[in-house]
C-alpha positions in Angstrom: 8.3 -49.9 -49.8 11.6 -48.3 -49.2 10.5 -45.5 -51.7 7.1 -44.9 -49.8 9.1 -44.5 -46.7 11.6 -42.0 -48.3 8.4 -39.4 -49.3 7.3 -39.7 -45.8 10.5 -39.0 -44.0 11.0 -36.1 -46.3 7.2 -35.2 -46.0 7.9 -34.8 -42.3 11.2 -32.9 -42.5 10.0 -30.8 -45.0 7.2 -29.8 -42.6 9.7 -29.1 -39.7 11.5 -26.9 -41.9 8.6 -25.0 -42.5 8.0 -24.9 -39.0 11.7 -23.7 -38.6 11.5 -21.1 -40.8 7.8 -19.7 -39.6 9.8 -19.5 -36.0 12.5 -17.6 -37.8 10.7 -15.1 -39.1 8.4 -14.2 -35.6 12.1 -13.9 -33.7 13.3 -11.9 -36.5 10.2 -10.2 -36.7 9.5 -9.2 -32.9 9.5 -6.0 -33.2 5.9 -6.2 -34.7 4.7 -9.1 -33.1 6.0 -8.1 -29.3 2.8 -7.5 -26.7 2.3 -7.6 -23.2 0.2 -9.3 -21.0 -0.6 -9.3 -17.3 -1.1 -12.1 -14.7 -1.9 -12.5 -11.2 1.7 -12.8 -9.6 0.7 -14.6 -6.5 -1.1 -17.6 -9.0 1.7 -17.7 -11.5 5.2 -17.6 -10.2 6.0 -21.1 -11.6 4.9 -19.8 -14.9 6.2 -16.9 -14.9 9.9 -17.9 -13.5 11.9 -17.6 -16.6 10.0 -14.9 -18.7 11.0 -11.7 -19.5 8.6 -9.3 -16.8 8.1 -6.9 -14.5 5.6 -5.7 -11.6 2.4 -4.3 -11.6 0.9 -3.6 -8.3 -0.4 -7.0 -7.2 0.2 -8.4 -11.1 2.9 -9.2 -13.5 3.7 -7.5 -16.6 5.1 -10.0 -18.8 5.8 -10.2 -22.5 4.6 -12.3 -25.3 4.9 -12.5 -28.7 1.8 -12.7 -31.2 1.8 -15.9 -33.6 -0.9 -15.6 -35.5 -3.8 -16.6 -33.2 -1.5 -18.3 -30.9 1.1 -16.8 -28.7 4.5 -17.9 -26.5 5.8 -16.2 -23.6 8.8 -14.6 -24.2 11.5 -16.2 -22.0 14.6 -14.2 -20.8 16.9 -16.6 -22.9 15.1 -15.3 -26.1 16.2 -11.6 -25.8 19.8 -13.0 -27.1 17.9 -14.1 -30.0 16.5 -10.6 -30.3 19.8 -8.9 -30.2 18.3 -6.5 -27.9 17.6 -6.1 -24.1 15.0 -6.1 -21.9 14.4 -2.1 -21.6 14.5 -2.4 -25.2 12.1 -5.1 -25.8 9.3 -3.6 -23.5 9.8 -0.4 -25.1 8.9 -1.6 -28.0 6.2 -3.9 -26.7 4.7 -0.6 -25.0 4.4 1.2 -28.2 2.9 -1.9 -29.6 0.1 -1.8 -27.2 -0.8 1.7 -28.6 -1.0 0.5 -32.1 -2.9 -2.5 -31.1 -5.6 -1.6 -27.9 -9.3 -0.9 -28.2 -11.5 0.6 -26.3 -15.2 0.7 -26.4 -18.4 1.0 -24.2 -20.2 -2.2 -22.5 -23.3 -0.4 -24.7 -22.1 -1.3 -28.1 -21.3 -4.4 -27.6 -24.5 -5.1 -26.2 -26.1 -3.8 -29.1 -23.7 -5.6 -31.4 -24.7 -9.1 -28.9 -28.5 -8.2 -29.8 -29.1 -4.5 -31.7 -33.1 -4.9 -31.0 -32.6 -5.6 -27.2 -29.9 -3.1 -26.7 -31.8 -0.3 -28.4 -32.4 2.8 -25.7 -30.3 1.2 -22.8 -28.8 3.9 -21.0 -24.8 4.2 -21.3 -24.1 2.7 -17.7 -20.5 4.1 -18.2 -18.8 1.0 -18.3 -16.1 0.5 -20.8 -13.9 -2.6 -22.1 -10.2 -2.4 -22.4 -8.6 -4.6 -24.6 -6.3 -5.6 -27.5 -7.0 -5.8 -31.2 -7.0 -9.6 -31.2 -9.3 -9.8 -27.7 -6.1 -12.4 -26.2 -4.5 -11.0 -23.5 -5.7 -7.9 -23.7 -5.7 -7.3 -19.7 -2.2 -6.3 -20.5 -2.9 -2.8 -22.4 -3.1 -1.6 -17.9 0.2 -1.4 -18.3 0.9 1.5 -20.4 0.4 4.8 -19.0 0.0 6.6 -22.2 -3.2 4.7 -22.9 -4.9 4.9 -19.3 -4.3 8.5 -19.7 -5.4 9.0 -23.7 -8.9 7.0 -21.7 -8.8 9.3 -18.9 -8.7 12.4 -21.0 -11.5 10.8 -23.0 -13.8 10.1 -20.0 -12.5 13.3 -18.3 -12.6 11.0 -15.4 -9.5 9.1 -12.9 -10.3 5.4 -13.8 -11.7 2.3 -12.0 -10.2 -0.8 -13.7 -11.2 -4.4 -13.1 -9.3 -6.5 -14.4 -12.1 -9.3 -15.7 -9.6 -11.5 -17.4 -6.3 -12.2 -19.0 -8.4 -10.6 -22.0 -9.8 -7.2 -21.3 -10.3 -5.4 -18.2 -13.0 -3.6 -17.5 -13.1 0.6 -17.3 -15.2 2.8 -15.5 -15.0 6.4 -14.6 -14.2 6.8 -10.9 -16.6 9.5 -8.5 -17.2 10.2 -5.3 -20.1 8.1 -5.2 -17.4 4.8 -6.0 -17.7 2.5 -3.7 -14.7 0.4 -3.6 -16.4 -2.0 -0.8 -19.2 -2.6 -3.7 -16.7 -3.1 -6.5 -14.9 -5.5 -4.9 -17.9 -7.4 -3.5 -18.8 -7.7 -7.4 -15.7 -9.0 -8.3 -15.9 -11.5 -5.8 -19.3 -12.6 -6.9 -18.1 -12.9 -10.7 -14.4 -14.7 -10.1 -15.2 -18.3 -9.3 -12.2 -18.7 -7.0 
């Protein structure tokens, strides 16, 4: 009937509004919900074309914005939206990335994987860098302040591999590193 139709066309508009509105807020909002993340550039450059970024080393430091669970790059049209710029906006994604990266040893999650197995393994020294939601964590490399606050911690320069788009992994770095060894084991874990 005509009136069942009505209910469902505003059924569905209502829901877009919603949508709208849920949109509205997180641009209105980005100052809390503004993170970086890091990619390899060489893999990504279609990707990466239009988004709000900058180098790091052999990656790219872009930004995103947190939705809840989800995320969307943030796109260098969006920083009109924003009313701000891009020094700005990765300022404040930087200072982010302090409130919202953890840190902890390879140990405890192994003991939190299996407490009864993991009980009495040495510390091997490995550490996992990450963020407080485990997505793109890999992107808390590139602020300085925290590699340092984990350097001061380890009393140590750093060894970081990246393992994902997640969390990289930290160790402390020694004369006994051998980079020929690391990077033999990172070839063995990345599939491609």
């Amino acid at each position: 009937t005509l009136a069942e139709i009505e209910a469902s066309v505003n059924s569905i508009l209502n829901e877009q509004v919603n949508v709208c509105l849920e949109i509205n807020s997180i641009i209105n909002n980005w100052r809390e919900n503004i993170r970086i993340g890091v990619l390899s550039t060489k893999e990504n450059k279609k990707y990466l074309k239009s988004a709000v970024k900058k180098p790091l080393l052999d990656l790219t430091a872009y930004l995103y914005l947190e939705l809840d669970g989800a995320s969307t790059v943030v796109r260098t049209e969006m920083l009109k939206s924003f009313d701000a710029d891009r020094k700005t906006v990765f300022e404040q994604a930087m200072s982010n990335m302090l409130r919202v990266y953890r840190w902890f040893s390879i140990l405890d999650i192994m003991q939190k994987i299996d407490e009864a197995r993991a009980c009495g393994l040495p510390d091997v020294g490995m550490s996992v860098l990450t963020n407080d939601t485990r997505i793109f964590g890999a992107g808390c490399i590139a602020n300085n302040d925290i590699l340092a606050s984990i350097a001061d911690k380890l009393n140590s320069d750093l060894i970081l591999l990246p393992s994902s788009v997640h969390e990289v992994i930290v160790l402390k770095a020694n004369e006994d590193s051998s980079y020929s060894e690391l990077s033999d084991m990172i070839k063995a874990m990345t599939p491609y």
